[in-house]
N, C-alpha and C positions, 0 to 999 in steps of 0.2 A: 729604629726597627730595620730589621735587614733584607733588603728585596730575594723574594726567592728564587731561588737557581733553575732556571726553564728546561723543562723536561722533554721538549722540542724544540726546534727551528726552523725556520722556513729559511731553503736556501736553495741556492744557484750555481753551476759549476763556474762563471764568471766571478761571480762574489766569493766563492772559497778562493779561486784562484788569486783574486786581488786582498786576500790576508797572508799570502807568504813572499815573503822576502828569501829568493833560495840564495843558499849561502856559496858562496866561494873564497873562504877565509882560511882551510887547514893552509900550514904552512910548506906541506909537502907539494902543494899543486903546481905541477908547471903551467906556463902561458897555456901551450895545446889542453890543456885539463879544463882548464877555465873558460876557453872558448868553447869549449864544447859544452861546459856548464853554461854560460852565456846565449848558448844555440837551445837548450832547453827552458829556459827562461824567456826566450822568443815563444819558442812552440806552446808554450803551456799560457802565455800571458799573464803570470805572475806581476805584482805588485812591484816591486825592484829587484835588483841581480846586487847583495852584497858582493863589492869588490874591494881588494886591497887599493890603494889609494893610487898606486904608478900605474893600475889596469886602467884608471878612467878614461882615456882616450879611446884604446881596445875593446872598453863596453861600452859606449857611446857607436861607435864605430857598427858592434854588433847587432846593439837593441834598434840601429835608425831604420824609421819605417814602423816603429813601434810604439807600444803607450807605459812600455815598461819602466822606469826610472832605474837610472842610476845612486846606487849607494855606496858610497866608502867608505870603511871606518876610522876613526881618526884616536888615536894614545891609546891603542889597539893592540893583544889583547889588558894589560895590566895596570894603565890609566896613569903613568909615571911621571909621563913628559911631564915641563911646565907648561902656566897658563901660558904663557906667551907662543911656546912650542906646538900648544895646542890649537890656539887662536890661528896664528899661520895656517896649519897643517889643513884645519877645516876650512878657514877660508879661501886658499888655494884648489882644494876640493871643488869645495861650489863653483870656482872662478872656471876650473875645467869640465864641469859638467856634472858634478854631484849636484842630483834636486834632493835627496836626503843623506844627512850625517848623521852616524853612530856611533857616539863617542864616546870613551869610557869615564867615570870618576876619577877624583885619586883617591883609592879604596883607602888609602892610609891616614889621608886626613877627616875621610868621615867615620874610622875606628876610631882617632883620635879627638872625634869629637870638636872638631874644627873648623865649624860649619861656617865662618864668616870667609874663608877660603875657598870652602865648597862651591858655596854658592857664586861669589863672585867668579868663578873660574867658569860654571855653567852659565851663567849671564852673560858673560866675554864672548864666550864661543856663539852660544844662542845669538847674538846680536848680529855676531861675524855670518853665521850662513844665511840668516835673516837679511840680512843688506843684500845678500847676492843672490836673491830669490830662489834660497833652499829650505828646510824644517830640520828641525835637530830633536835627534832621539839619546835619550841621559841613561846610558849601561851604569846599573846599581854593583852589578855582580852579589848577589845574593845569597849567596853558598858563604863568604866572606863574612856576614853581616849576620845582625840581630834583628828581633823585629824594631827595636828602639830608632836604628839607623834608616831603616826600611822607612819607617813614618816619617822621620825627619827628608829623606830626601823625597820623598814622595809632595812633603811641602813642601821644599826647597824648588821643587819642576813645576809646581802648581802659583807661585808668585811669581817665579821667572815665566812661566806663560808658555813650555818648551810641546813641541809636537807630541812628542811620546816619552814616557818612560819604559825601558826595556830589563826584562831580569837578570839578563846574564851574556856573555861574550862566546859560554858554548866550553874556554877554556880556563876557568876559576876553578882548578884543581884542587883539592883539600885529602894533604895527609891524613886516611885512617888508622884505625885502630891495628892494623894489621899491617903498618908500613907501605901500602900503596895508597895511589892515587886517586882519586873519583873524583864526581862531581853530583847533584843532583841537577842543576839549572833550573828550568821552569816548576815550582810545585802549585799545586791549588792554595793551600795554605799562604805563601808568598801575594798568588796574584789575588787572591781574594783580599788582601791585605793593601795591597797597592790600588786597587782598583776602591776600595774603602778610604783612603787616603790622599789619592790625586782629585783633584778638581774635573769637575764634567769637561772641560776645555782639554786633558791631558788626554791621550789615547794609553792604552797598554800595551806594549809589545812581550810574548813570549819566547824565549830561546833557548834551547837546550831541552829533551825529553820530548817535543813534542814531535811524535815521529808513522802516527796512523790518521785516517780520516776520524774516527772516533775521539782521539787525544785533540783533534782540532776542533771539532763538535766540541766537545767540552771546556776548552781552555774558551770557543765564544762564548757559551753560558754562562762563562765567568765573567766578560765584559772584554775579555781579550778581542782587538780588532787587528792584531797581524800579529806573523809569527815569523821567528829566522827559521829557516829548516834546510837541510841535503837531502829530505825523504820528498820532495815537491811532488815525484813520478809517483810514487807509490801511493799518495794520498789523496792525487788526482786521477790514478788512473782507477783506485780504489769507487772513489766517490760515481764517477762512471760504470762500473759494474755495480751499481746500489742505482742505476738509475738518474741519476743528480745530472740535470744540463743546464738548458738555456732557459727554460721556465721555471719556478721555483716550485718546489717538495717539501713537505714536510716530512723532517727527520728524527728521530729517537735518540737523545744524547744518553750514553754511556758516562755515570758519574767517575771518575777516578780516569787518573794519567798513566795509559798503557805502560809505560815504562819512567822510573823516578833518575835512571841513572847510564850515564856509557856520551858517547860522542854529538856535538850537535847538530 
């Protein structure tokens, strides 16, 4: 039987703030871009500051004096590298100051149904930030994927023991019917799924769509406990014009993801 979806929650402007991870991953960002996203990410005390993997020094540098963590993501966005490529990368990561890694699948072995690959490639890495006292989050990319794969990796992060499982990278692009590009990233359907399938030990991570104070209200109701986002300001400063600070409120979730589709 399926726990029902809470139609409030009691919440805190500290605790929204420690479920987004603000992103600084577009690949158009210069250093200056990301420092200034890194200086928002101070001011707001956010959960971690996604960085690309050569910023960690830069955001270590930025967040010190802080309780923010560093993130980097590692076989980022399309999951291609090899294991071994990818073992280094994260474990270098943590070695410079990543306390959490975001690291993608390789989306092509778990379409191909190749799950003895999978998983041992998730185990490798997981072990590697683990020794260097970080947590590792297992990007599905889910736009990709069926719900078939969905479950299986969902198991596959629940025997390997991994911090989080996360829905999507923000850039898992999918040809439409009309010759362009989209994505959806985070849907209720997906994380309701995931959250039904990982073990109580996994966390949930949402990314992609989730882009108002409302869309975060609801993606917690679903059991989501962080999300990547570039909307941090608006959903913090939102949450603040609703009253939401240092004491906790109870709030009114909005069922349904303000927006399914566009940038993350």
């Amino acid at each position: 039987m399926s726990t029902p979806t809470p139609t409030t929650l009691k919440v805190t402007l500290p605790l929204l703030a420690k479920t987004i991870d603000h992103s600084l991953l577009h690949p158009t960002m210069a250093d200056a871009d990301i420092l200034a996203g890194l200086q928002i990410a101070a001011s707001y005390n956010v959960a971690t500051a996604c960085v690309k993997p050569y910023l960690i020094p830069s955001a270590k540098a930025a967040l010190a004096g802080t309780d923010v963590l560093v993130c980097p993501v590692i076989g980022f966005p399309h999951g291609n590298s090899t294991t071994s490529t990818k073992v280094f990368e994260a474990r270098e990561a943590a070695k410079a100051g990543g306390k959490e890694i975001d690291m993608v699948i390789n989306i092509g072995k778990a379409l191909g149904g190749e799950w003895e690959y999978v998983s041992q490639e998730i185990r490798a890495v997981n072990e590697a930030v683990v020794k260097e006292g970080a947590i590792l989050k297992v990007i599905f990319e889910n736009d990709y994927l069926g719900e078939k794969e969905i479950i299986k990796l969902c198991e596959i992060c629940t025997e390997v023991g991994v911090a989080f499982a996360k829905t999507s990278t923000g850039y898992g692009f999918v040809k439409q019917g009309n010759g362009m590009y989209n994505y959806k990233g985070a849907t209720a359907e997906h994380l309701k799924l995931m959250r039904k399938h990982c073990g109580d030990g996994v966390q949930i991570k949402a990314a992609g769509g989730v882009r108002t104070l409302d869309d975060l209200l609801y993606v917690m109701s679903l059991g989501v406990t962080r999300i990547g986002a570039t909307a941090t300001v608006a959903i913090l400063e939102e949450a603040k014009r609703r009253g939401i600070g240092e004491e906790p409120v109870e709030v009114k979730v909005k069922a349904g993801l303000g927006a399914e589709s566009g940038g993350y």
